[in-house]
VOZA-941710 format. One record per residue (C-alpha): y, z, x; residue in three letters. Coordinates in steps of 0.001 Angstrom, whole numbers, padded with zeros to 6 digits, always signed. Each point is the difference from the previous one (the first is absolute). Example, Ala and Ser with C-alpha at 12.3 -4.5 7.8 and 13.67 -1.06 7.14 Angstrom:
# VOZA-941710
-004500+007800+012300ala+003440-000660+001370ser
//
This chain:
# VOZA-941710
-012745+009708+086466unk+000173+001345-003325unk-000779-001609-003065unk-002068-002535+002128unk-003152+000043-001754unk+000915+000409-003432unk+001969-003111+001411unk-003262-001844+001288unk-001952+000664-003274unk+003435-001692-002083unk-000202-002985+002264unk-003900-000306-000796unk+000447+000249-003312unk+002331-002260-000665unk-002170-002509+002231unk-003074+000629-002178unk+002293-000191-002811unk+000648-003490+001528unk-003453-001382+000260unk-000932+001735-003395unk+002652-002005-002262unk-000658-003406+002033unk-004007+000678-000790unk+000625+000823-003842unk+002776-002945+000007unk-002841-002482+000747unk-002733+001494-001767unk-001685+001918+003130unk-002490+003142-000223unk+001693+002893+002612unk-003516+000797+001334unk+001905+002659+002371unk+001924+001578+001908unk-001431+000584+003957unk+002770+001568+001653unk+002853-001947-000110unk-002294-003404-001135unk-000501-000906-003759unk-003112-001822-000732unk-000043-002315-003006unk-002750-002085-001868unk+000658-002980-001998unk-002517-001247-002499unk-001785+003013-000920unk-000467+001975-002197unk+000412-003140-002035unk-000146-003815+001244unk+003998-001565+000666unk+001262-003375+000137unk+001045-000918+003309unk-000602+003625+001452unk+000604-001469+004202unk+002704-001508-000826unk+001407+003307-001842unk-001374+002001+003112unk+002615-002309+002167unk+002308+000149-001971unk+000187+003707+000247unk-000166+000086+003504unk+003177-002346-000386unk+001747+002341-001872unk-000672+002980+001758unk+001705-001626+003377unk+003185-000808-002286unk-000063+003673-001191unk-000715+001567+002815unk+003200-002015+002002unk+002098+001180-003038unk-001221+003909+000669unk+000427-000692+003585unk+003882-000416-000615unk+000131+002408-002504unk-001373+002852+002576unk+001982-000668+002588unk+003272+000900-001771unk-001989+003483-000376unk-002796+001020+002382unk-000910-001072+002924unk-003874-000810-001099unk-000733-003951-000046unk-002621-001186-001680unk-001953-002750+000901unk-003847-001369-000804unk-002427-002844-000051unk-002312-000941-002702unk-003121-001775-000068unk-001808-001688-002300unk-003746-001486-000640unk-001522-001344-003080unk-004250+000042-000370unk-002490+002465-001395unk+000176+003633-000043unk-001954+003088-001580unk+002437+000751-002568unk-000629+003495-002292unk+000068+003573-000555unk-001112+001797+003989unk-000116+003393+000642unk-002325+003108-000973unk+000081+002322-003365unk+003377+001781+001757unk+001839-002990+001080unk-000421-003564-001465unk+002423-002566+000265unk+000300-003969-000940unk+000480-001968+003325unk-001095-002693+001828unk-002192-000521+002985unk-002103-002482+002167unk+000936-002716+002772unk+002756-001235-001824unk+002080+003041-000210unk-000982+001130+003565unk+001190-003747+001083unk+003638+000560-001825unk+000647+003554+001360unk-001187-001810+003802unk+002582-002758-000788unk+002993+002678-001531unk-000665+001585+003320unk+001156-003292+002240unk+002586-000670-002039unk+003370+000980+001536unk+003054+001387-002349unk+000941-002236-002656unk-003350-002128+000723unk-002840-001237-002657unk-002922-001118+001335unk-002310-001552-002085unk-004099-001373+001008unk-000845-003302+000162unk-001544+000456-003629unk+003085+000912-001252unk+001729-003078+001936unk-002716-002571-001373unk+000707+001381-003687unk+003507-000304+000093unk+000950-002906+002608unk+002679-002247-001812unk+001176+002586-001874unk+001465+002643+003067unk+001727-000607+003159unk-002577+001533+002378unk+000018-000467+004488unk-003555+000172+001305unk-000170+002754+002653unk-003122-000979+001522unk-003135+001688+000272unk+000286+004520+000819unk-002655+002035+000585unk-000608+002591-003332unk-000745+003642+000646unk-003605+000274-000951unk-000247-003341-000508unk-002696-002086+001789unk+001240-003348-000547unk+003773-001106+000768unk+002412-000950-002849unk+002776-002276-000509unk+002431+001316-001040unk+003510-001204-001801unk+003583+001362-000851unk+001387-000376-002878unk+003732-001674+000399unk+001189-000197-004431unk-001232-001640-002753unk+000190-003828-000150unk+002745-001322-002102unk-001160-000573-003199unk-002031+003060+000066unk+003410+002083-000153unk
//
């Protein structure tokens, strides 16, 4: 059809767009885009306050947006857009990678390998969060215990949560 990829790339960008604004709105790093997945880092370059709970709290957001978008496209296109998120919280190797032509600030390590894993269980509209994530934040989200899944390239098995809101006086 014509006009169907220009179509495709206005969809996407108004997704990133999406996950962009929620990031900056809670005071997220967007490591990157890979494909149609953004990547964001909380506490670094510089320490935060409460930087899990903000990483939650974006994911939150991003499933409200994303159901408002949702509407908004079908009154126009026939694209949908749906996505899951994941999250993990530990230690990464944080800095400037890359060689003399190409450098960029990102993140890498266990941690971020174990949240892209997790992003890519999650169903549409889904946030799954590690068990280090759960402990850190129990009391102060609604969260269902999934069990324990097999990671890609992960030797051990992890239990795994999904994140249902915010507990009340959180909001």
């Amino acid at each position: 059809r014509k006009g169907e990829p220009e179509q495709v790339v206005e969809v996407l960008n108004r997704y990133l767009s999406l996950t962009t604004e929620c990031i900056f709105a809670n005071e997220g790093m967007v490591d990157k885009f890979i494909g149609d997945a953004t990547m964001a880092v909380y506490n670094a370059p510089l320490d935060q306050e409460d930087y899990v709970y903000k990483a939650v709290k974006t994911g939150l957001d991003m499933v409200k947006g994303a159901r408002l978008l949702q509407e908004e496209l079908k009154k126009t296109t026939d694209h949908t857009v749906g996505f899951g998120i994941g999250i993990n919280c530990g230690d990464a190797v944080v800095g400037n990678i890359g060689t003399g032509q190409r450098m960029e600030y990102t993140a890498i390590g266990d941690t971020v390998n174990t949240a892209s894993r997790l992003e890519s269980q999650a169903g549409a509209g889904e946030i799954l969060i590690s068990a280090a994530v759960y402990e850190r934040l129990k009391g102060r989200i609604e969260a269902t215990c999934l069990g324990v899944r097999k990671l890609k390239g992960k030797a051990e098995e992890t239990v795994i949560y999904r994140v249902e809101g915010l507990k009340e006086e959180e909001k």
